[in-house]
C-alpha positions in Angstrom: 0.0 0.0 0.0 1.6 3.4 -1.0 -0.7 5.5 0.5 0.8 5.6 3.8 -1.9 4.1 5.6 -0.8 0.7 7.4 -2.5 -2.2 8.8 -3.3 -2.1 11.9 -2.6 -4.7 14.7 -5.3 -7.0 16.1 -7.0 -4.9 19.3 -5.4 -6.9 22.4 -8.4 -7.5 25.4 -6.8 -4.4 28.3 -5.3 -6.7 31.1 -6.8 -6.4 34.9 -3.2 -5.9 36.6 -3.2 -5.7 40.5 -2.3 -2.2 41.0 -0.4 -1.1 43.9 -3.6 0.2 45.8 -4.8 -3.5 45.5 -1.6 -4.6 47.6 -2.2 -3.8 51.0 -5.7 -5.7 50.8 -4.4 -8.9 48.9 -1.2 -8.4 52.1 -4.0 -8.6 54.8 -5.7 -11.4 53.0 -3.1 -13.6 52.3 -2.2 -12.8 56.5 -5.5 -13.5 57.7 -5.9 -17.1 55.1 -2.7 -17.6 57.0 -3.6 -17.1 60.5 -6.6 -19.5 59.4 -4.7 -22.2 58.7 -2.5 -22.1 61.4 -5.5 -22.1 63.7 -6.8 -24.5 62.6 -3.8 -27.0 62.2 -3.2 -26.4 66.0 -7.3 -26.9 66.9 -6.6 -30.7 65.2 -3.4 -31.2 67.0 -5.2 -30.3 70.4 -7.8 -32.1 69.8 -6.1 -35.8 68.6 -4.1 -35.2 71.8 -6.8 -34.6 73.8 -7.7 -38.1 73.4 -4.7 -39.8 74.4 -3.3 -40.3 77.6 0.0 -38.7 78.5 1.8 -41.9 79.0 0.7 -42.7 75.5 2.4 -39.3 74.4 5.7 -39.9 76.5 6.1 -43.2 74.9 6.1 -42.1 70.9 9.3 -39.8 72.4 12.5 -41.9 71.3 14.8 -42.7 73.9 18.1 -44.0 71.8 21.0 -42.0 72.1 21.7 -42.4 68.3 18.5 -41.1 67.5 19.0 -37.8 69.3 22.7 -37.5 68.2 21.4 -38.0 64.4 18.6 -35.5 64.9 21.1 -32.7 66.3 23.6 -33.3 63.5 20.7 -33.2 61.3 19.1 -29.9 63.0 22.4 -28.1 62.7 23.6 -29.1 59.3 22.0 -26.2 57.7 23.4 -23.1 60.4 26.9 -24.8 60.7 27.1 -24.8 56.6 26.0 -21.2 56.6 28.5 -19.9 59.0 30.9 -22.1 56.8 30.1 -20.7 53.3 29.2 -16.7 54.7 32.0 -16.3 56.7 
C-alpha cells in the first residue's frame, strides 16, 4: 500500500493488573488465610491429643542416644554450613 496508511494490529483484550492500591488488601488477605490455617492446624493437633493419655504421648518420644545425636547433626547441618560458606 503506497498511501501511507498501514494495517493495523489486532485490538489486544486491556489486562486487569493488580495495581499497587490492591496490595495492602491482597497483604491482609493472604495474613488473615494464613492465621486460618495455622489455627486450625493447631485446633486438630489439640484435639487428637486430647484423646490420648499422657503416657501414651511420653512413649512415641525416642529414647536411643543415636537417635537424638542424628537429629542434632541433622538440626544443625543447615546453620553450621552457613557460617561455613558466609564467613
Amino acid at each position: 500500500m503506497s498511501d501511507g496508511s498501514t494495517l493495523s494490529e489486532p485490538k489486544r483484550p486491556a489486562l486487569d493488573l493488580p495495581t499497587a492500591a490492591d496490595q495492602p488488601q491482597r497483604r491482609r488477605l493472604a495474613g488473615l488465610f494464613s492465621m486460618v490455617v495455622t489455627l486450625a492446624l493447631l485446633a486438630m493437633i489439640v484435639d487428637q491429643f486430647r484423646h490420648m493419655k499422657l503416657a501414651a504421648i511420653a512413649a512415641m518420644v525416642p529414647v536411643s542416644a543415636g537417635f537424638w545425636i542424628a537429629f542434632a547433626a541433622y538440626y544443625l547441618v543447615q546453620p553450621l554450613s552457613e557460617l561455613v560458606i558466609y564467613r
